[in-house]
C-alpha positions, 0 to 999 in steps of 0.5 A: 285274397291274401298277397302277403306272401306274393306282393312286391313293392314294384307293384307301385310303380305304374300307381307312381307313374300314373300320379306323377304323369296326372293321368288317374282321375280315380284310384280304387283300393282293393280289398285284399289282404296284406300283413305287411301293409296292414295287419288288421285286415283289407288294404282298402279298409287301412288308413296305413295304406289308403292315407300313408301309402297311397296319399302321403309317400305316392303323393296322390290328392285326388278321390280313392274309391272304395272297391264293393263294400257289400263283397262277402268277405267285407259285409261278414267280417264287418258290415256294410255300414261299418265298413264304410266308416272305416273307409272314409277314416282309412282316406277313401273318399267315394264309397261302392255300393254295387247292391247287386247281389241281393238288393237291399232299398235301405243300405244307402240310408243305413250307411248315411246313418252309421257315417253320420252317428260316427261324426255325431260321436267323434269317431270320424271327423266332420272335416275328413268328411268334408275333404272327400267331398271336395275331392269328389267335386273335384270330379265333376267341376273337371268333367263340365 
């Protein structure tokens, strides 16, 4: 979805309300599109927004989550696995593979792959890696 046209800056403020009051546990980035936050392609997939937006200038630290990234408009216009390097370089930290639509056994592993093949070559840093694990652990060591 295209909200170019129609986004307002005040949509922010119940994330800033939410972040500042420590509320959220979890932020999702949607994969919608934004030309005037990111010109190259869904917000959720765009360090601009996920790093700069949410994380730098609303000050949010906890885990972002990645909205399907087997939706059809992410698996055409890039590929799951592809994908899912740009998310965890955009500053996502959990990545949502819903496989519903039509199963797939080996997409889990074929990401593992791709992510690890992109810290292999230097695209992704193993410490960006390691920070969204912590942040994911965070999760759980909250809940126990």
């Amino acid at each position: 979805m295209d909200v170019s046209a129609t986004w307002a800056p005040l949509e922010l403020e119940p994330f800033r309300r939410l972040i500042a009051d420590g509320i959220a546990d979890v932020v999702m980035a949607a994969h919608v599109i934004d030309r005037r936050l990111s010109a190259n392609g869904p917000t959720s997939l765009s360090h601009a927004v996920v790093t700069g937006l949410l994380r730098d200038q609303l000050g949010w630290d906890g885990p972002v989550i990645t909205d399907d990234l087997q939706a059809k408009a992410i698996t055409t216009g890039y590929g799951t696995e592809a994908a899912a390097v740009l998310a965890l370089e955009a500053g996502n930290d959990l990545l949502l593979i819903a496989n519903q639509e039509t199963y797939d056994a080996g997409v889990v592993g074929r990401v593992v792959d791709a992510i690890s093949a992109a810290v292999d070559d230097g695209r992704l840093q193993e410490t960006q890696v390691d920070r969204a694990w912590r942040r994911v652990q965070h999760l759980f060591d909250w809940s126990a």
